[in-house]
Legacy VTK file of the C-alpha trace (Angstrom):
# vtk DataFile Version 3.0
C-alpha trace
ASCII
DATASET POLYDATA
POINTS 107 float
0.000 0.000 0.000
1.370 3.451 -0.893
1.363 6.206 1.391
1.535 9.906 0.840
5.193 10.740 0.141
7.188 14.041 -0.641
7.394 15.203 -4.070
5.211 12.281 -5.400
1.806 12.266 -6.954
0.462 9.551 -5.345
-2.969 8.729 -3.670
-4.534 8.037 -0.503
-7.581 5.575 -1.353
-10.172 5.394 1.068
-13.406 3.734 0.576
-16.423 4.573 1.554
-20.056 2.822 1.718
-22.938 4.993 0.971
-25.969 3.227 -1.887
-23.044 1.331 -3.104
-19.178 1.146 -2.746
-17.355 3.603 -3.573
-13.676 4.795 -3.853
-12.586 8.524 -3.071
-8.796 9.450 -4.138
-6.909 12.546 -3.136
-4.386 13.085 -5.248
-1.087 15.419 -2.624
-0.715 17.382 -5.707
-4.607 18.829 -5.575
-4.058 21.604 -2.810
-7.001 23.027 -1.420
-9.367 21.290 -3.743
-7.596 18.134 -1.850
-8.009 19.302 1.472
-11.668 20.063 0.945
-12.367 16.725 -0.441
-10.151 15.179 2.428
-12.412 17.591 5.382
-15.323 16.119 3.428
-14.277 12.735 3.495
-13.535 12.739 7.001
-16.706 14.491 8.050
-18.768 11.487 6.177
-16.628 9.220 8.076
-17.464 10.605 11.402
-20.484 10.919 10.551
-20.648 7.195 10.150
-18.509 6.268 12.862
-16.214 4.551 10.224
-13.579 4.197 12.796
-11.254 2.183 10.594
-11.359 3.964 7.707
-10.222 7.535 9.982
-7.900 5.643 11.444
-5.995 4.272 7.991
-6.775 8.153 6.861
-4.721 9.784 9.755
-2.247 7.389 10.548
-1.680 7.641 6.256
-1.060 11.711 7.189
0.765 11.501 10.235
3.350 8.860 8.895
3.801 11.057 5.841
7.440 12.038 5.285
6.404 15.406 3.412
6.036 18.113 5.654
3.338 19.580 3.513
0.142 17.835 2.033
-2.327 19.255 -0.047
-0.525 23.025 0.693
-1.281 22.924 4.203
1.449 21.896 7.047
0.994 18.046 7.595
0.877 18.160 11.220
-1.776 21.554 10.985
-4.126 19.385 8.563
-4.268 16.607 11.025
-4.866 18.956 13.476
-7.823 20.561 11.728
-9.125 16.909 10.697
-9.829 15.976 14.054
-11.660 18.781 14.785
-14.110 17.387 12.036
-13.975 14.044 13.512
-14.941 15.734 17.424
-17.681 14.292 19.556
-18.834 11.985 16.793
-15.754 9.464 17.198
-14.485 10.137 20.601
-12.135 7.379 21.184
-10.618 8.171 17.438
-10.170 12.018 18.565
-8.472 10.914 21.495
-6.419 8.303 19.930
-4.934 11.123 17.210
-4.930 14.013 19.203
-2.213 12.113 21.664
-0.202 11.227 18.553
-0.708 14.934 16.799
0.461 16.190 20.189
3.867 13.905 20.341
4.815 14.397 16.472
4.625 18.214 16.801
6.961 17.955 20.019
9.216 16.082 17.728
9.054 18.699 15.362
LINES 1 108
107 0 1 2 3 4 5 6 7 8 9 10 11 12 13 14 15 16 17 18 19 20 21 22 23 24 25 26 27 28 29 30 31 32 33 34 35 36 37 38 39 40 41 42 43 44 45 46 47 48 49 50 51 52 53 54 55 56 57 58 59 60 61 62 63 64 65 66 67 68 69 70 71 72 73 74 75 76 77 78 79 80 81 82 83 84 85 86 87 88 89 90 91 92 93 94 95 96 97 98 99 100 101 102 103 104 105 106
């Protein structure tokens, strides 16, 4: 499985069940467009309490070794992500927040 990586083109792939299955890629190189489908993603994901499928998403952008993804700060983007993800997946939240919160010490 590919993850996102610095100065590649490639894609996250996350799917998603809604009237049938679907597949929803984000290319790194889309910049806001990319982060807008990625906030939209995640907030159908919450939504659904698709625990998994946030999980695979954020652990994809935290373990990315570009700084940057989708013209935002990597670390920023997560940060903003789980403020999408919030009440509706609590233990999720909590789960990322504690790793957003030891990668940016790193930093």
């Amino acid at each position: 499985s590919s993850g996102i990586n610095a100065g590649r083109s490639q894609e996250a792939v996350v799917s998603t069940q809604s009237t049938g299955e679907q597949r929803v890629r984000v290319a790194e190189s889309a910049g806001e467009e990319g982060k807008t489908w990625v906030v939209s993603l995640v907030r159908y994901l919450a939504l659904n309490k698709d625990e998994t499928r946030l999980r695979e998403l954020l652990q994809r952008l935290l373990a990315s070794s570009s700084p940057r993804v989708h013209g935002s700060d990597r670390l920023e983007l997560v940060g903003e992500l789980l403020k999408v993800v919030g009440a509706s997946c609590q233990r999720v939240y909590s789960e990322f927040k504690q790793q957003l919160e030891w990668a940016a010490n790193r930093s």
